[in-house]
ZAMARFI-85316 format. One record per residue (C-alpha): x, y, z; residue in three letters. Coordinates in steps of 0.25 Angstrom, whole numbers, padded with zeros to 4 digits, always signed. Layout:
residues N
XYZALA...
//
This chain:
residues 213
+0139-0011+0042UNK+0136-0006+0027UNK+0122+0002+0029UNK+0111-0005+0023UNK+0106+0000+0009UNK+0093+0005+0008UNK+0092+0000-0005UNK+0094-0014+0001UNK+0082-0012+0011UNK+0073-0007+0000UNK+0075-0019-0008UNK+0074-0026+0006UNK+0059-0022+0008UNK+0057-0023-0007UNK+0061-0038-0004UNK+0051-0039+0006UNK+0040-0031-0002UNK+0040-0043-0012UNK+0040-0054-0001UNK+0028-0048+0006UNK+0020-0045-0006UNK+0022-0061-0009UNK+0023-0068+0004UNK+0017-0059+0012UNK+0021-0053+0024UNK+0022-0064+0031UNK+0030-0072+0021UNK+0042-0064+0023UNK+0052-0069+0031UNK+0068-0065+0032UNK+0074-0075+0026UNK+0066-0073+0014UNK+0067-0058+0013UNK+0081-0057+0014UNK+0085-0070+0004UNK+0074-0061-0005UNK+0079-0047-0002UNK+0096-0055-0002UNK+0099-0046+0011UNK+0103-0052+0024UNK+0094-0055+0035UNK+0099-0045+0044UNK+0095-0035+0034UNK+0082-0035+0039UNK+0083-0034+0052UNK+0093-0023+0052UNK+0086-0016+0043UNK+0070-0017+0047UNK+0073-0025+0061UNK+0062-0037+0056UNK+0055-0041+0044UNK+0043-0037+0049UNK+0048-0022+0050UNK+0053-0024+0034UNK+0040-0030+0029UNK+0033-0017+0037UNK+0043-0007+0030UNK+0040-0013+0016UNK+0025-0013+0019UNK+0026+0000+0022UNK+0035+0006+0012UNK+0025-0001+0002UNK+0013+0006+0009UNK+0020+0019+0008UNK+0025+0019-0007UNK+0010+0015-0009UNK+0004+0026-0001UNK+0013+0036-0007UNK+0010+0032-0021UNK-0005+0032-0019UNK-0004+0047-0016UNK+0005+0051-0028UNK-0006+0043-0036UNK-0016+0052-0030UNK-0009+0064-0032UNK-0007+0061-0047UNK-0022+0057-0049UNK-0029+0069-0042UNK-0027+0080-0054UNK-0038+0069-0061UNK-0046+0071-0049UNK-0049+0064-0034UNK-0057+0052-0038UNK-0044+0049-0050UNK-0036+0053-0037UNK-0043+0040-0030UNK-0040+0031-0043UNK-0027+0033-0041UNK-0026+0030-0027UNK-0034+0017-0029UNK-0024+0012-0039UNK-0013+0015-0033UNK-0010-0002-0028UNK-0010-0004-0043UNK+0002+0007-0047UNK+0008+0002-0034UNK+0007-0010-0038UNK+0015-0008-0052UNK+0024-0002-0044UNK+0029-0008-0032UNK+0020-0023-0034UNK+0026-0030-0021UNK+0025-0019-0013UNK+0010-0019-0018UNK+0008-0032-0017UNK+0014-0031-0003UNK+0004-0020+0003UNK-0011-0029-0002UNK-0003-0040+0003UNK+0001-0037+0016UNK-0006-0031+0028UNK+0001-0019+0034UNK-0003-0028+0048UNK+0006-0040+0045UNK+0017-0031+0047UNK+0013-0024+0059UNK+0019-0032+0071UNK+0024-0029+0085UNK+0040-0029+0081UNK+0036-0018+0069UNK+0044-0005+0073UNK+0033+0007+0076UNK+0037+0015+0066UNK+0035+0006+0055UNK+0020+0002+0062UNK+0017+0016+0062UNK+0021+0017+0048UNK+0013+0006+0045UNK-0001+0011+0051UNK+0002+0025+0046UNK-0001+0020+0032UNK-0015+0019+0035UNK-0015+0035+0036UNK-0008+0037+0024UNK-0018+0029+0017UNK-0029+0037+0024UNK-0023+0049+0021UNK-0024+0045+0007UNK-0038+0042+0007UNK-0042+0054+0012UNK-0035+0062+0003UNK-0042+0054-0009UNK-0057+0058-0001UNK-0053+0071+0001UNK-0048+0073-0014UNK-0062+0068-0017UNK-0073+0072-0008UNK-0066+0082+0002UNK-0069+0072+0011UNK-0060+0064+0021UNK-0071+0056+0030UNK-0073+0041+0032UNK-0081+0038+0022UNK-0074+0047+0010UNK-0060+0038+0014UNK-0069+0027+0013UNK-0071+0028-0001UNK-0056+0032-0005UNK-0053+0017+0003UNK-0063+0012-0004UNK-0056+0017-0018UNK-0041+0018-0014UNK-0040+0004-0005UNK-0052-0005-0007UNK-0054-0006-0021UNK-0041-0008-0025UNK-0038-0018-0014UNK-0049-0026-0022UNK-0044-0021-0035UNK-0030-0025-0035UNK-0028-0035-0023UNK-0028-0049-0032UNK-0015-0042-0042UNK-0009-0036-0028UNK-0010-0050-0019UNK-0009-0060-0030UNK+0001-0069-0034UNK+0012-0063-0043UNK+0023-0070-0051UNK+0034-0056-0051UNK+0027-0049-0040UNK+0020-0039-0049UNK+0008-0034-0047UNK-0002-0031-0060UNK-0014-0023-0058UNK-0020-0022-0070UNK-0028-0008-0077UNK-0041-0015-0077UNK-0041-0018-0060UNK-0034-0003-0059UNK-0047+0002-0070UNK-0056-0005-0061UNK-0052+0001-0049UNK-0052+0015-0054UNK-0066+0011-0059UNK-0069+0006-0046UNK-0063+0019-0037UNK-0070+0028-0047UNK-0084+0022-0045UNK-0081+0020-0029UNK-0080+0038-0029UNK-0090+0040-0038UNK-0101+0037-0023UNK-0095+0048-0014UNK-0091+0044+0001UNK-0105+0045+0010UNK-0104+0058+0019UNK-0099+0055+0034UNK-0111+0055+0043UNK-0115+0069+0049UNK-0113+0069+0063UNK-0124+0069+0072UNK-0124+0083+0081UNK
//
């Protein structure tokens, strides 16, 4: 048997990327990946072992490119400062968005636990659940860059800059309907969001309670 292109597997999970980002995860079935995709049925299952297992992978390769870009946003922004280096990190949905729209669409649309089921290998579980430390990781980083602080209530804040507001920001242009798949997220929303960051770390986080002797 020829060994399978990786090219061919890319486009594979770039096939279900767009699918989920419309349908939803729970929309995509086998027959209608692999008509999309134009691969064989036994693609998937040699390849990934279930559907499940693919729509995971491309979850998770999504998350990751995302991840990864956010911290080279970060790095590029902090010679302007940390509170310029938070700017960047909130924005990052939007450049993402330009960038790769169904994976975006793909992430606000679809919750990591849809595709966390009994027949997922561990691996790919563990990989899923390790994403909320790399995000932690992240937010700390932004605190510590700011206040020199990495405590409960300084990580709060960063959320409250780098997750919340955007999700409010730019959820109806990532989760709406779209005609081509793109996703337009346009200067004024991005204005208002730095506008909004900007005035969320002019309070600073309040101290950690002093412990009792």
């Amino acid at each position: 048997m020829p060994r399978r292109r990786v090219h061919d597997l890319d486009h594979l999970l770039d096939t279900a990327e767009r699918l989920a980002a419309e349908l939803g995860a729970g929309g995509v079935t086998v027959r209608g990946l692999t008509a999309a995709a134009d691969v064989p049925n036994g693609t998937i299952y040699h390849a990934f072992g279930s559907l499940n297992t693919l729509l995971a992978r491309a979850w998770l390769r999504a998350a990751e490119a995302f991840l990864r870009l956010q911290a080279e946003l970060i790095d590029e922004a902090r010679p302007g400062g940390a509170r310029e280096a938070v700017v960047a990190a909130a924005t990052a949905p939007a450049i993402f968005a330009e960038r790769r729209p169904a994976a975006a669409r793909m992430l606000f649309t679809v919750r990591r636990e849809q595709l966390l089921g009994p027949e997922l290998p561990e691996t790919d579980a563990d990989a899923l659940h390790g994403l909320d430390a790399r995000l932690v990781q992240i937010l700390i980083r932004l605190a510590e860059l700011l206040w020199d602080r990495r405590d409960r209530y300084a990580v709060e804040v960063i959320t409250t800059c780098v997750v919340d507001l955007p999700t409010a920001l730019f959820r109806r242009a990532l989760t709406g309907p779209s005609a081509d798949g793109a996703v337009f997220i346009d200067a004024d929303h991005r204005r208002r969001l730095a506008a909004a960051v900007r005035a969320v770390l002019d309070l600073p986080p309040p101290a950690p309670p002093t412990r009792k002797g």
